[in-house]
N, C-alpha and C positions, 0 to 999 in steps of 0.2 A: 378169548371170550371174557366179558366183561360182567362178573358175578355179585349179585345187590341180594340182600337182603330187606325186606320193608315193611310197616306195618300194615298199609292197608295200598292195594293196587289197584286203580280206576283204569277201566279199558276203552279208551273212547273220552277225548273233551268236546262235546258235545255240550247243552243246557245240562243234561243229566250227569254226567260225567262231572261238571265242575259243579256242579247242586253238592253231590254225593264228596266229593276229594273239599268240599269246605266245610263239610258238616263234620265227617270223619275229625278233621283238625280241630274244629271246636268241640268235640264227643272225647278228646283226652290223645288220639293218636300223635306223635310225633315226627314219625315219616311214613308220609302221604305221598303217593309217584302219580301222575297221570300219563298213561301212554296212548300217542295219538297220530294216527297215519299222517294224515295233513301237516300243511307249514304255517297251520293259523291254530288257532281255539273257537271255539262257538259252535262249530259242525256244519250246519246248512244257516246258520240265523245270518251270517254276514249275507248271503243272496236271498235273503228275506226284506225287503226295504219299506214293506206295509204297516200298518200300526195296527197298534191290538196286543201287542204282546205286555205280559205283566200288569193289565188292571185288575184281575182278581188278586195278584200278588202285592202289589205297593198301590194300586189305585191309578195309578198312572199310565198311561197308556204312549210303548215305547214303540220302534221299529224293531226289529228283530236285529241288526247290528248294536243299539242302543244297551238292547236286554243281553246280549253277549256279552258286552263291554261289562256291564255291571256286575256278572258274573263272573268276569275274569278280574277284576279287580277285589272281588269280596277272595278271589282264592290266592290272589298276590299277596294280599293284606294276610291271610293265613300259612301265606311259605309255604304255596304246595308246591311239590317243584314236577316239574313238567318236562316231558321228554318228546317232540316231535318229529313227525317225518320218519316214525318208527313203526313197522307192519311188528304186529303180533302173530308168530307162525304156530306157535303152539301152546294149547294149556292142558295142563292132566287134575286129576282130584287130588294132588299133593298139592295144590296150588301155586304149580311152578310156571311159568312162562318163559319164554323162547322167543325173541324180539330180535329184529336187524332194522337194521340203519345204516347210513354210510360210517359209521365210525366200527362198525362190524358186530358181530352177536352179543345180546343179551341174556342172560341167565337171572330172573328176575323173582326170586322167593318170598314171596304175602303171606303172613301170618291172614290176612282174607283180602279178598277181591272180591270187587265190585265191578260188574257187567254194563256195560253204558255205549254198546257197539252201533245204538239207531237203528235204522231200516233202509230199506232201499223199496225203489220204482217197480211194480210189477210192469213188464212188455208186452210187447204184441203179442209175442210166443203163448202169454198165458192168456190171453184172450181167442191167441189161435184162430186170426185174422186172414181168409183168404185172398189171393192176388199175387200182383207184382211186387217186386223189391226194391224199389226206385229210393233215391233220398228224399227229405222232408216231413221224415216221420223222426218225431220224436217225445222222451217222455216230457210230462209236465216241470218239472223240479229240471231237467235239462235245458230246456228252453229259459226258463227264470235267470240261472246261472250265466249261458249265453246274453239276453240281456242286461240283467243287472249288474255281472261281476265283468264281463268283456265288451259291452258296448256291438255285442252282436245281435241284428235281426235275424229269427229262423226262417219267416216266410211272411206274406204281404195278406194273401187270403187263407185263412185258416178255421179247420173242422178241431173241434176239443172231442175226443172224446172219452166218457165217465167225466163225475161231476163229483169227484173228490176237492178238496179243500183247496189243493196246490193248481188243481185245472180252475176253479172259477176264480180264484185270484190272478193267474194268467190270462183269463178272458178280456177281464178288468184291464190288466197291464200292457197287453197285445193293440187295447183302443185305444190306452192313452199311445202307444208310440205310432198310432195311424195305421196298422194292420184292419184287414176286414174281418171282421169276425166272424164267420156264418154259421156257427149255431154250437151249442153245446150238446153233445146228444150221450143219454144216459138210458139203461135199459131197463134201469128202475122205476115203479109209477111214482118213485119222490126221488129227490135229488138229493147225494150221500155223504155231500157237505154240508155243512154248519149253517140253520137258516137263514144266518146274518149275510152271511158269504155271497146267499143266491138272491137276496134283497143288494146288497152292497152291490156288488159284483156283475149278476147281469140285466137284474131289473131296470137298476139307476142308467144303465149303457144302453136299454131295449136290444139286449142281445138275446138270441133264440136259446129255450131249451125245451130239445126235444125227450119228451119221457116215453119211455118202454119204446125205445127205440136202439138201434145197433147199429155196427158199422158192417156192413156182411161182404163188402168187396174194396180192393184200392186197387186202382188201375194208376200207371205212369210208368214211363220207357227208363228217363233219367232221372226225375223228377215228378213227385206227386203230381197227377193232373186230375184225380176227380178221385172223388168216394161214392161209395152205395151204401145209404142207410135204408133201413127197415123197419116198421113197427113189428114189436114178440109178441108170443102169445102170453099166457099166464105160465107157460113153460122153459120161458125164455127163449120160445125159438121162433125164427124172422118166418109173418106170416107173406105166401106167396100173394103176386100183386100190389102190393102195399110198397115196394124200392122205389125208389128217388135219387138219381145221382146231384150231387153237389160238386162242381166245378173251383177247385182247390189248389193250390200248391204246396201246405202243408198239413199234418194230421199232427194234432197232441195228443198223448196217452196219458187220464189220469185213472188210470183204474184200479188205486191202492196200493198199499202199502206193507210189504213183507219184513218183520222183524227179521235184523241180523244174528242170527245162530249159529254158527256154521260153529265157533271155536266154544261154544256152547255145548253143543253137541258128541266135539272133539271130546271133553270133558266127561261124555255120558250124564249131564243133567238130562232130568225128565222134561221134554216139551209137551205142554198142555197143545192139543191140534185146534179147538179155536182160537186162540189169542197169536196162535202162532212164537210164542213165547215159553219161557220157563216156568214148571210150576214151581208154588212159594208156598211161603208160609209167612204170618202176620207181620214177621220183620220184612220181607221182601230177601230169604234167604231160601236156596232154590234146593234140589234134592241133594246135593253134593254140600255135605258140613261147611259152613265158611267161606261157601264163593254166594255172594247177593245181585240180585239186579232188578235194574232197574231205567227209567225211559222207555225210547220207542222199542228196544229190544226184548222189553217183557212184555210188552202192549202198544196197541199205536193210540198215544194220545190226539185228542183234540187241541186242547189247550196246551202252554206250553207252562201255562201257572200249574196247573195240576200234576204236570209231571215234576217242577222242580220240587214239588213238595214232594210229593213219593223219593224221588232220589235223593233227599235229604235224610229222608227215613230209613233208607238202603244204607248212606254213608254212615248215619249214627249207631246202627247195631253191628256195620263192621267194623269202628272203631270198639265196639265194646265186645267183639267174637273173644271167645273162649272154648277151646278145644273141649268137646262134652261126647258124652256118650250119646246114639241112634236114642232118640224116646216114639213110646211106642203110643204116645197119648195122641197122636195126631187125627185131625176128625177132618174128613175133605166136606168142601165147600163147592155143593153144585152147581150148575145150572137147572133148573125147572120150566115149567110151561115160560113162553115167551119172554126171558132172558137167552140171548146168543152168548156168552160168555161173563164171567165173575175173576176177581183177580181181589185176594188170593185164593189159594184153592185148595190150602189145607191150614188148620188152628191150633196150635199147640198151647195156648197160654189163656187163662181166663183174665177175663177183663176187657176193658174199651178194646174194640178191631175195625179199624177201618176197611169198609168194603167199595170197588168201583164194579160198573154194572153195566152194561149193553144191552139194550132192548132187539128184540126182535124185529119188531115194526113200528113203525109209527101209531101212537093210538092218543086218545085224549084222556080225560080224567081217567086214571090207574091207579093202581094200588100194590105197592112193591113191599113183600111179605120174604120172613124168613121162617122155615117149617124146620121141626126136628120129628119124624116118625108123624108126618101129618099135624101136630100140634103148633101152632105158631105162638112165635117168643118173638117176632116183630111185626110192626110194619108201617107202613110209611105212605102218606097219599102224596102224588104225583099229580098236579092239575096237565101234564102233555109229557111222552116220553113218545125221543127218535131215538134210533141207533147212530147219528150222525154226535148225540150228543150222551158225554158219558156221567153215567150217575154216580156220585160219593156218598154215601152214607157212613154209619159208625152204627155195630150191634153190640150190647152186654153177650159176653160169655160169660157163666158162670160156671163154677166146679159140674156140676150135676150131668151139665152137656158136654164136659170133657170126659167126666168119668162113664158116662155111657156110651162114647165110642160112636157114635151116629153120628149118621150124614144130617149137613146142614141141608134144605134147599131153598134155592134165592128163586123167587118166581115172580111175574109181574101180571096180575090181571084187571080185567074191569071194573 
C-alpha cells in the first residue's frame, strides 16, 4: 500500500477540480494531488465541442475542450501533480482517502480536501417511465459523448425529452449530423434550460418544443419504435385524451442533474436536500472541519465561469485550513418565499459573503431581499429571474448579525 501525505487533496479533475488544485498552489500550499477516475483531465468539457464556455471569465468565448486545455495548463504551470485512472473507494472525517489503481492501493492523508466529484444524468427510472425496454433510449450527456468523442450515431429520428441544458444542445447537434428531430417535450410551462440555449438551439433549427407535456408510454420490441406523449395538468399529471404517439427510433433523457455525494456522505457531511449538495459555509467548507467543495457536486451550475470561480474559492481557503476548534457563531442562510435553494447556507465570519440563488419560477421585474427577524439589511432589484439561471450576489455581515445568532432569509418577490 502506497502511503502519501499532502497538503491539499482535490477529488475529481473536472473545471472544478483543476480551478480548486490551482488556486490551492497559488494560496501558499506546496503539495497539491489531484485524484481523478478517468485517463484525461477536464471531466465532461472534452465532449463538449460548443462554444460559450469562458466569456464571463476571459471574455472569450471557448469550446469546452479549449476551456479544459486552459485549465490544465494554468495547473501544469503550478506543479500540481495528478494522479489518474484512480477510483477513490473511501474517505472518513480524518481526512484520509483510500484510492486504487492498477499500480495497487492508495492511502492518501490531506491536511484538507477539496470535493470536485461532478454530477451525473438522472434516468428513466427517476422519471419512472412506463413500457417496454427495447434499446435507443438514452441519456443526453451519453448520446453527446457517443457523438462527439466516438464518431457514433444513437438514432436517425429522435424524441428529447426534458429540456435541460445538455438535451437542447443535443437537439442542435442531432440536426447538424442529419437526425430528424421530432420535438423536445418538457412538462414544465417554460423550458429548464438557459434561454439562450432554446433560442440557439431549437428556435434557429424550427425544432418542436412541447411544454407541459410528458412522455407517458415507450413502446418497441428491440428497438425504440414510438412514444406517447401527453399534455399535464397543473399537477403534473398526463390529462386523459390529450396522447399523441410519435413514431421514433430513439428517446433522449435530459431530465437533470444529480450532484455526486456518495463519498460525501461516506464522510457523514451534512447534505442540504435542495441542492442536492453539501452544506457550507462562506468559504465553501462543508460540516466536517477541513474537507471543502465545490462544482457541480455542491450545486449544479449553469455556467461553467461561475463555477470555476467558486472553486477557486474552495482551493484558497483549503490551502489556508488550519485545524480550529467547532465555533458556535454560525447563523444558517435560508431559503424564503420563492427562492428554491441559496448556497451557502451557514455564515460564520462578518464581512463581504458571496451568495448564489435559484428562483422558484419564472417572474419579471423582482426584487431579491435579505431579512434578519423580518427586518431587511439587503436587496437587490432584478429586472427577470428564471430558475434555469443562477443569481450571485454579495451581502455585508456585520458583527450584530453574527452576534445575534439569526437566521438569514434570502426571498425573491415582486
Amino acid at each position: 500500500m502506497a502511503d502519501e501525505a499532502v497538503d491539499v487533496a482535490v477529488i475529481g479533475g473536472g473545471p472544478a477540480g483543476l480551478a480548486a488544485a490551482t488556486a490551492a498552489k497559488e494560496h501558499g500550499s506546496t503539495n497539491v494531488v489531484i485524484i481523478d477516475r478517468n485517463s484525461w483531465l477536464g471531466g465532461i468539457l472534452p465532449q463538449c465541442i460548443h462554444d460559450g464556455f469562458g466569456l464571463e471569465e476571459t471574455g472569450e468565448s471557448m469550446t469546452g475542450p479549449e476551456y479544459a486545455e486552459r485549465h490544465i495548463k494554468m495547473a501544469k504551470k503550478q506543479h500540481v501533480a495528478v494522479i489518474k485512472e484512480t477510483m477513490v473507494l473511501q474517505l472518513n472525517r480524518k481526512k484520509e482517502i483510500l484510492a486504487v489503481n492498477k499500480q495497487g492501493i492508495h492511502n492518501i492523508r490531506a491536511n484538507a480536501i477539496v470535493l470536485a466529484m461532478g454530477c451525473r444524468e438522472k434516468t428513466r427510472w427517476h422519471a419512472l417511465i412506463p413500457g417496454d425496454r427495447p434499446s435507443g433510449i438514452f441519456t443526453a450527456g451519453m448520446a453527446q459523448a457517443f457523438i462527439n468523442l466516438y464518431n457514433i450515431m444513437p438514432g436517425k429520428n429522435v424524441v428529447i425529452l426534458g429540456s435541460g441544458d445538455v438535451g437542447l444542445i443535443m437537439a442542435r447537434r442531432l440536426k447538424f449530423e442529419g437526425a430528424n428531430v421530432l420535438g423536445v417535450v418538457e412538462i414544465l410551462p417554460h423550458a429548464s434550460g438557459l434561454p439562450r440555449n432554446v433560442v440557439q438551439c431549437l428556435d434557429d433549427y424550427d425544432i418542436p418544443l412541447f411544454l407541459n407535456h410528458t412522455v407517458t408510454f415507450i413502446k418497441g420490441k428491440e428497438r425504440v419504435e414510438q412514444v406517447t406523449i401527453a399534455q399535464v395538468d397543473e399537477h403534473m399529471a398526463p390529462i386523459a385524451g390529450t396522447e399523441q404517439d410519435i413514431i421514433c427510433d430513439t428517446l433522449l433523457l435530459s431530465l437533470g442533474l444529480v450532484p455526486e455525494n456518495e463519498l460525501s456522505k461516506q464522510a457523514t457531511i451534512k447534505i442540504d436536500s435542495a441542492t442536492g449538495g453539501p452544506v457550507v459555509n462562506q468559504h465553501l467548507e462543508t460540516s466536517v472541519d477541513g474537507i471543502f467543495a465545490c462544482g457541480n457536486c455542491l450545486q449544479v451550475y449553469d455556467v461553467v465561469d461561475m463555477l470555476s470561480h467558486d472553486a477557486k474559492k474552495a482551493g484558497k481557503y483549503a490551502a489556508r485550513y488550519k485545524p480550529k476548534k467547532p465555533s458556535k457563531k454560525a447563523i444558517p442562510l435560508v431559503a424564503g418565499k420563492g427562492v428554491r435553494q441559496v448556497v451557502p447556507q451557514k455564515i460564520t465570519e462578518v464581512g463581504k459573503t458571496e451568495i448564489t440563488v435559484r428562483s422558484e419560477k419564472i417572474q419579471s421585474a423582482s426584487t431579491l431581499r435579505v431579512l434578519v427577524k423580518s427586518k431587511e439589511i439587503f436587496k437587490k432589484k432584478l429586472p427577470f429571474v428564471n430558475p434555469a439561471n443562477m443569481i450571485k450576489t454579495s451581502i455585508d455581515i456585520d458583527p450584530q448579525i453574527i452576534a445575534s445568532r439569526q437566521s438569514l432569509e434570502v426571498m425573491i418577490d415582486d
